[in-house]
VMD Tcl script that draws the C-alpha trace (Angstrom):
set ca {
  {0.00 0.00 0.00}
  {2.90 2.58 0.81}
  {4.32 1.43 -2.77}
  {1.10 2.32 -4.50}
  {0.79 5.65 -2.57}
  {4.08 6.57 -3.68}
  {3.66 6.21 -7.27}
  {0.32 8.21 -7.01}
  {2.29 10.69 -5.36}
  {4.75 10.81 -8.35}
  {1.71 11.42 -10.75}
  {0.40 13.66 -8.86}
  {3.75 15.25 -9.23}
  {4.08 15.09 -12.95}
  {0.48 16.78 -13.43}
  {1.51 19.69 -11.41}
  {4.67 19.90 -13.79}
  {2.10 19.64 -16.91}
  {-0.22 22.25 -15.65}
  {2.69 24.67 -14.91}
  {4.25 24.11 -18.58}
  {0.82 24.24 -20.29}
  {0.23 27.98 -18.12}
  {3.39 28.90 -19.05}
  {3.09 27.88 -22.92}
  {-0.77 29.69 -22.75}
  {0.58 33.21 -20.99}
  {3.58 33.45 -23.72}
  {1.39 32.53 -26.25}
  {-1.36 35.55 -24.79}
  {1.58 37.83 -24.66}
  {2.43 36.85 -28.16}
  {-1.00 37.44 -29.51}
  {-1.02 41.11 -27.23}
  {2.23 42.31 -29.35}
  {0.76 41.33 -32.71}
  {-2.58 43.24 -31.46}
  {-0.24 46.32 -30.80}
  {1.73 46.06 -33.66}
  {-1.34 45.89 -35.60}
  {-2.91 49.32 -33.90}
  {1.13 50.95 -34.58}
  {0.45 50.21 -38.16}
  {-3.15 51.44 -38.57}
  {-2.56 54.35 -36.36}
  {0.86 55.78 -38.49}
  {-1.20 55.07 -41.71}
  {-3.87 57.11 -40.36}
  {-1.27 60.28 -39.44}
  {0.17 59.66 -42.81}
  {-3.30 60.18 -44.55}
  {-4.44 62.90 -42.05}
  {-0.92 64.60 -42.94}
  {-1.33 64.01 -46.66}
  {-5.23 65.64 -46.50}
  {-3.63 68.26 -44.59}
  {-1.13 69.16 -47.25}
  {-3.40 68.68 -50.58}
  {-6.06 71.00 -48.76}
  {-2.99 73.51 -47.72}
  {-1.54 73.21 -51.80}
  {-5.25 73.99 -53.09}
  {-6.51 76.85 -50.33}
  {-3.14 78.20 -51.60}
  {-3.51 77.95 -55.45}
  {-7.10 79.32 -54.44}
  {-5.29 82.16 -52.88}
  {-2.92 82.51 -55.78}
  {-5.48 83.18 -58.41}
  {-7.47 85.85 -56.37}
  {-4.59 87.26 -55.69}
  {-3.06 87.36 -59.32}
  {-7.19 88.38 -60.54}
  {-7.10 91.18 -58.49}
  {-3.80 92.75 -59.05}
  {-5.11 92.35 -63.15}
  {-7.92 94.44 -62.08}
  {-6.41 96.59 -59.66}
  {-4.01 97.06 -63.11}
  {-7.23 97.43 -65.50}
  {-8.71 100.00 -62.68}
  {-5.38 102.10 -62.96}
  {-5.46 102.10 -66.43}
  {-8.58 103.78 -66.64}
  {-7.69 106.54 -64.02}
  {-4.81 107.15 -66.06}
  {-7.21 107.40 -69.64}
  {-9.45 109.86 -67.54}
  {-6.63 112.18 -66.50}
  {-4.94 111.93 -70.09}
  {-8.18 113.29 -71.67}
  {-7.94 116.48 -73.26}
  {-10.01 119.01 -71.52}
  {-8.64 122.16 -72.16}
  {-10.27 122.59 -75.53}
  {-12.64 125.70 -74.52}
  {-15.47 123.73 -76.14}
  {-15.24 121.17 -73.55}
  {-18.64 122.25 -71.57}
  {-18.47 122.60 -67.79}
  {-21.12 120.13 -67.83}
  {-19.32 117.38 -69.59}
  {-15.86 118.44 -67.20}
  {-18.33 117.87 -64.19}
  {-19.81 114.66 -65.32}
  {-15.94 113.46 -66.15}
  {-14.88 114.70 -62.40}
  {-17.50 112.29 -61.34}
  {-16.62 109.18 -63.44}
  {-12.80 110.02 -62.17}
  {-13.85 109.99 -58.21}
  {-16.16 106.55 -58.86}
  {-12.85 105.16 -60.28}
  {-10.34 106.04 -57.20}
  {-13.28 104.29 -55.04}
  {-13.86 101.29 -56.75}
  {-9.58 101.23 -56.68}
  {-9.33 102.00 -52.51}
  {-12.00 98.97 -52.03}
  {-10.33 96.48 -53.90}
  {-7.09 97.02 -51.97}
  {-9.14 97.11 -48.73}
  {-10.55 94.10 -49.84}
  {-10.02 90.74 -47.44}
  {-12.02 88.16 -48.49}
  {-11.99 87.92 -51.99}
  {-14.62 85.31 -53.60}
  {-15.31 84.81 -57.06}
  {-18.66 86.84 -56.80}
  {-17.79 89.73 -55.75}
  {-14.71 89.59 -58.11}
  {-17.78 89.67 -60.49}
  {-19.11 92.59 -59.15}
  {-15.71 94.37 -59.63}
  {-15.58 93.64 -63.08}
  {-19.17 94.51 -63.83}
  {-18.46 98.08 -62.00}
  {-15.16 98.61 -64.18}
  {-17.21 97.70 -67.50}
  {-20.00 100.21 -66.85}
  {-17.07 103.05 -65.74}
  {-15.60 101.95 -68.99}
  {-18.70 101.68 -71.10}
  {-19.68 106.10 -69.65}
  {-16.01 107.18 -70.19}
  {-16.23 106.06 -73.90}
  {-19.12 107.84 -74.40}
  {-17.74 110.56 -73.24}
  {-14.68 110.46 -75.03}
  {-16.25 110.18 -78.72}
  {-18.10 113.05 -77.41}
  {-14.75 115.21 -76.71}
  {-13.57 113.57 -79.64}
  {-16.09 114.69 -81.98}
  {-15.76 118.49 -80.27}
  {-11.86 118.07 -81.09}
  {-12.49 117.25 -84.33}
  {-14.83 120.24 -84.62}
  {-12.45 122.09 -83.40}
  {-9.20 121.04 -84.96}
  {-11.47 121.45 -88.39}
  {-12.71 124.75 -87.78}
  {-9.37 126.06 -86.66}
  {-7.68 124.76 -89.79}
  {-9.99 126.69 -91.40}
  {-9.25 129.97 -89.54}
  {-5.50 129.19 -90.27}
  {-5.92 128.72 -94.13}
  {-8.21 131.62 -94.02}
  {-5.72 134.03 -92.36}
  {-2.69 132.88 -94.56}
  {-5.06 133.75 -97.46}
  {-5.52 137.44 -96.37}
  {-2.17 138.07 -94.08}
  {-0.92 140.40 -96.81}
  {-4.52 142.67 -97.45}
  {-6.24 144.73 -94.49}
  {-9.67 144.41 -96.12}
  {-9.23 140.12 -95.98}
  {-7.75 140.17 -92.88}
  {-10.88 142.47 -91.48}
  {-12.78 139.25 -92.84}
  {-10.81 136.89 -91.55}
  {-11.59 138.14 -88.09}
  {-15.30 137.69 -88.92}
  {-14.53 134.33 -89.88}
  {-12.75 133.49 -86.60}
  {-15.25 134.96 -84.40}
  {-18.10 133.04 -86.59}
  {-15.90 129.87 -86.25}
  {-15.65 130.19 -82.89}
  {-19.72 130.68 -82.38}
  {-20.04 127.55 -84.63}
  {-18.20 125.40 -81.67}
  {-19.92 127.02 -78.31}
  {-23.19 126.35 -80.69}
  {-22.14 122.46 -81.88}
  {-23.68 121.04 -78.85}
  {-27.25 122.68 -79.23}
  {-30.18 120.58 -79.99}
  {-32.34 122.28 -82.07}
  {-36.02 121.66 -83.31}
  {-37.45 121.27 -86.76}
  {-40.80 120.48 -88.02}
  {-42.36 123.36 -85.31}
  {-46.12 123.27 -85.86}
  {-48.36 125.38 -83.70}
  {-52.31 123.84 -83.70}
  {-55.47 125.57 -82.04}
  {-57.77 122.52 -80.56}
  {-61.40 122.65 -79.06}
  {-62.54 121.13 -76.10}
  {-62.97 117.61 -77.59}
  {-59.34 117.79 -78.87}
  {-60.51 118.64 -82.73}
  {-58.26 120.98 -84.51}
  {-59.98 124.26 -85.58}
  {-59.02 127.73 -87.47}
  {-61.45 129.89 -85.46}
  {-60.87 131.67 -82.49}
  {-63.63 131.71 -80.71}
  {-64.14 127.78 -80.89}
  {-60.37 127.42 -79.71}
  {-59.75 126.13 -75.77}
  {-55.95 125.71 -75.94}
  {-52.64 125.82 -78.80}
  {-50.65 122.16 -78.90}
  {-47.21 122.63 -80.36}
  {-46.00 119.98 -82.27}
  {-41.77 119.60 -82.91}
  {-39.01 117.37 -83.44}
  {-35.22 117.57 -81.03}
  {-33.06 116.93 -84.10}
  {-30.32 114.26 -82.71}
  {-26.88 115.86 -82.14}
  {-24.35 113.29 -80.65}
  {-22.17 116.14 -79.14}
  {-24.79 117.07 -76.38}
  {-25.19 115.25 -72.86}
  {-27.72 113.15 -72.84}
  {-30.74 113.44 -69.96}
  {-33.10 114.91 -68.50}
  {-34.54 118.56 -70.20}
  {-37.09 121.02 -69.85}
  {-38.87 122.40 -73.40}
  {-40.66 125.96 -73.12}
  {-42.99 127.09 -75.29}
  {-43.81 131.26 -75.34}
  {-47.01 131.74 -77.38}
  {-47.12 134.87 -78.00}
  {-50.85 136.88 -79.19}
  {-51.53 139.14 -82.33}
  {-51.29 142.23 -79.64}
  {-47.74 141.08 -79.33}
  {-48.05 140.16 -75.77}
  {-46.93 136.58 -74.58}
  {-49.80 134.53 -73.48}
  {-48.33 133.38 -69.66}
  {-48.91 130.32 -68.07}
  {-48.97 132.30 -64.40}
  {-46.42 133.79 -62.00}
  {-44.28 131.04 -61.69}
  {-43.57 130.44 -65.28}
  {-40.53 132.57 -65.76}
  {-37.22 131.46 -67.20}
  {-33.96 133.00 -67.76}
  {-32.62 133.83 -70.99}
  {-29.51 135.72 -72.02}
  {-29.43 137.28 -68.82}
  {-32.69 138.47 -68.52}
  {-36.15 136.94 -66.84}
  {-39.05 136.02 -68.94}
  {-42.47 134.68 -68.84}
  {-43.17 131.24 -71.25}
  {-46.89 129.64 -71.92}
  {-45.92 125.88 -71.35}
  {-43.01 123.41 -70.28}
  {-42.41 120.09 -70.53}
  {-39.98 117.65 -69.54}
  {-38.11 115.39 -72.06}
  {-35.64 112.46 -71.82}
  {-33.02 113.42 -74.64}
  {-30.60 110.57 -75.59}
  {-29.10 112.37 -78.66}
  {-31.77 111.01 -81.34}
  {-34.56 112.67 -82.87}
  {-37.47 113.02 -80.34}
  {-40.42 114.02 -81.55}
  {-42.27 116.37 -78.50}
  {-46.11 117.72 -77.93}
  {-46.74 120.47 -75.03}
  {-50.58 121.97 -75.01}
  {-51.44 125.11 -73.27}
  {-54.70 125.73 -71.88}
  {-56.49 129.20 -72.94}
  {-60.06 130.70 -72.63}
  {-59.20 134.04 -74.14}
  {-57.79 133.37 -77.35}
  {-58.18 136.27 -80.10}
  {-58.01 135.72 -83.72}
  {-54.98 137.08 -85.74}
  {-51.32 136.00 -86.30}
  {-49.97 133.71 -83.10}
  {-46.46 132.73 -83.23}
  {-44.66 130.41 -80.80}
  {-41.33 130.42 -79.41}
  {-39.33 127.55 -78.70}
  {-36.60 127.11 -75.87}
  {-34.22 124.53 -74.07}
  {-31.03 124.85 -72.24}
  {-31.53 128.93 -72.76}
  {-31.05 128.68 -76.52}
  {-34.00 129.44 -78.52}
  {-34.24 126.83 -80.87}
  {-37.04 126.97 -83.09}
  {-40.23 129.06 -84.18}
  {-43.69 128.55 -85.61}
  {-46.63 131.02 -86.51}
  {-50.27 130.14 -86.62}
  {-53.78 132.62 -88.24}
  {-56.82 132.36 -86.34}
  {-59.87 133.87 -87.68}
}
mol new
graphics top color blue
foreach p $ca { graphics top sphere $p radius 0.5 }
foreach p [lrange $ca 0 end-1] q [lrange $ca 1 end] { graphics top cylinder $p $q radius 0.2 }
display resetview
């Protein structure tokens, strides 16, 4: 029995030594396993700073190219901008038939141009719209100065025309007082003929008696009010706009038949009283214009109507009344 105990004993033993190996075998084998794990993460995780770092740089290289172009867009406009300024301030304004009017509107342009300029350079956040907006603000600047400069142009040309004439006209009569006497009339009319190039004037003037139901008649004493009927000849070396027409009707008594105390206008210097106004939009083609004037007492006899705008008097009409 003490034999048999022993041995037990002894297996007893050798399973202890078995469990012990097989724990030790399992915990290198966990450990084993727990490095590969690691390893594993390592890998993932550098790949993912590697990708984050390459996102990172691709979105860096295109903000930057984005950058690049605004930037190189709007120094080409900021150039285009400058170029314009300069135009305006080379323009030749000291021909005398430059008007004050046109130097004004020009002034105007000019300032419009130096603001669009200081808010492109004080400009932060540039986008592609309101680049747009930039260029759509140069092109109309552009589009007015043009205008105006085949305007000035076309005065220049007057001029340059008119005093080639005056020269050839001078050199003709230099060497005889009576010529050069006529010369001097020529000048002076030359010189009229520009401060007048920019008039509009009126053709086809037709003065018309009407009833109360708008029928025209000859007799005075069926007549309610005069319509006068004209045409603003075009004339591409006026401003365009806005302009008041005047009509003076004036009676067979020779007295002007008023529209009231407030219709006065001026007129080479003086104050005088006009029948009927109207306001016209003028865009240097012919516009054909009616203006009525109201009247209870209207005589028979020769009527004759005066036409005015921009304190010329350009154009006149007579109308019998029996």
């Amino acid at each position: 029995m003490k034999k048999y105990k022993d041995n037990s004993d002894l297996y007893e033993d050798d399973e202890l030594d078995y469990k012990e190996e097989y724990e030790n075998e399992e915990s290198q084998h966990s450990e084993g396993d727990l490095q590969k794990t690691l390893k594993g993460y390592r890998i993932i995780i550098i790949a993912l700073v590697a990708v984050l770092g390459l996102l990172t740089f691709q979105h860096f290289r295109v903000t930057s190219d984005i950058k690049e172009q605004f930037r190189i867009e709007r120094d080409t406009l900021n150039s285009q901008i400058s170029g314009l300024i300069t135009e305006i301030d080379n323009i030749n304004l000291r021909n005398d038939s430059v008007s004050s009017e046109l130097r004004a509107h020009i002034a105007i342009e000019r300032d419009k141009a130096d603001s669009l300029m200081t808010r492109l350079k004080k400009e932060r956040n540039m986008n592609r719209e309101k680049l747009k907006q930039y260029e759509k603000e140069l092109g109309t600047l552009r589009t007015i100065m043009k205008r105006y400069v085949h305007q000035i142009d076309s005065l220049n040309t007057l001029n340059k025309r008119l005093a080639d004439e005056n020269i050839t006209i001078r050199q003709k009569v230099a060497s005889e007082t009576s010529r050069a006497n006529i010369a001097e009339e020529r000048a002076q009319e030359m010189a009229n003929k520009i401060k007048l190039g920019s008039i509009v004037k009126a053709r086809g003037i037709v003065l018309g008696a009407y009833n109360t139901g708008g029928s025209n008649v000859t007799r005075a004493s069926r007549a309610s009010k005069f319509r006068t009927d004209l045409t603003l000849t075009a004339n591409e070396l006026t401003i365009p706009g806005k302009r008041n027409v005047y009509v003076r009707i004036v009676g067979p008594d020779g007295a002007v038949l008023s529209g009231g105390a407030d219709c006065l206008m001026e007129f080479e210097g003086d104050v005088i009283s006009y029948s009927a106004e109207r306001e016209v939009d003028y865009d240097n083609k012919d516009l054909d214009v009616s203006i009525f004037f109201n009247y209870d007492q209207i005589t028979s006899g020769l009527h004759k109507v005066e036409v005015y705008m921009d304190g010329y008097m350009i154009g006149e009409a007579e109308l019998a009344l029996r």
